[in-house]
N, C-alpha and C positions, 0 to 999 in steps of 0.2 A: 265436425266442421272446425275449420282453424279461427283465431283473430286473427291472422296476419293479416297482412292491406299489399299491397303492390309498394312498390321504392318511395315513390312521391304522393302518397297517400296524403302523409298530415302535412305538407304544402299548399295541397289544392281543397285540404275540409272548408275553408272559411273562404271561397270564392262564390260571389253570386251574382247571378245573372241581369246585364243592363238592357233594357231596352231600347234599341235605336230605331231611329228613321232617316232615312236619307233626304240630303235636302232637294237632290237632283230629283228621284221617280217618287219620294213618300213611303219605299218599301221598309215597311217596320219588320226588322226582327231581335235576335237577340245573340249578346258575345258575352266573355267571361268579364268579372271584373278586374281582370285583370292586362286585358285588352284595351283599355280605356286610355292609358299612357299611348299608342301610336297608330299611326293612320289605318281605317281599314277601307275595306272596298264592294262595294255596293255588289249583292248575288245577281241586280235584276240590271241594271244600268251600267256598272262599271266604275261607275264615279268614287274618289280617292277621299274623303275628308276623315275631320278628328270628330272622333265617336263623341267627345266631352260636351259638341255644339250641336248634340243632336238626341241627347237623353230623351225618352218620353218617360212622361209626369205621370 
């Protein structure tokens, strides 16, 4: 078996995953941390916001 890693291997080792909720339906799931800088959008409603105002604790 090799160590190699794929191209963007040691870019994406120290990404960890944020928990969100939406503030439109309440659907929690989860994106990269690195996602966090710009708008995403809701899997179950559609709705457009910043992940940043929607962290769960």
């Amino acid at each position: 078996m090799s160590n190699q890693h794929c191209p963007g291997f040691e870019s994406n080792k120290t990404l960890k995953e944020v928990k969100i909720k939406c503030p439109g339906c309440g659907k929690e799931w989860g994106i990269f941390s690195d996602e966090t800088e710009k708008n995403v959008k809701c899997p179950d409603c559609g709705m457009i916001f910043d992940p940043k105002t929607a962290v769960v604790k």
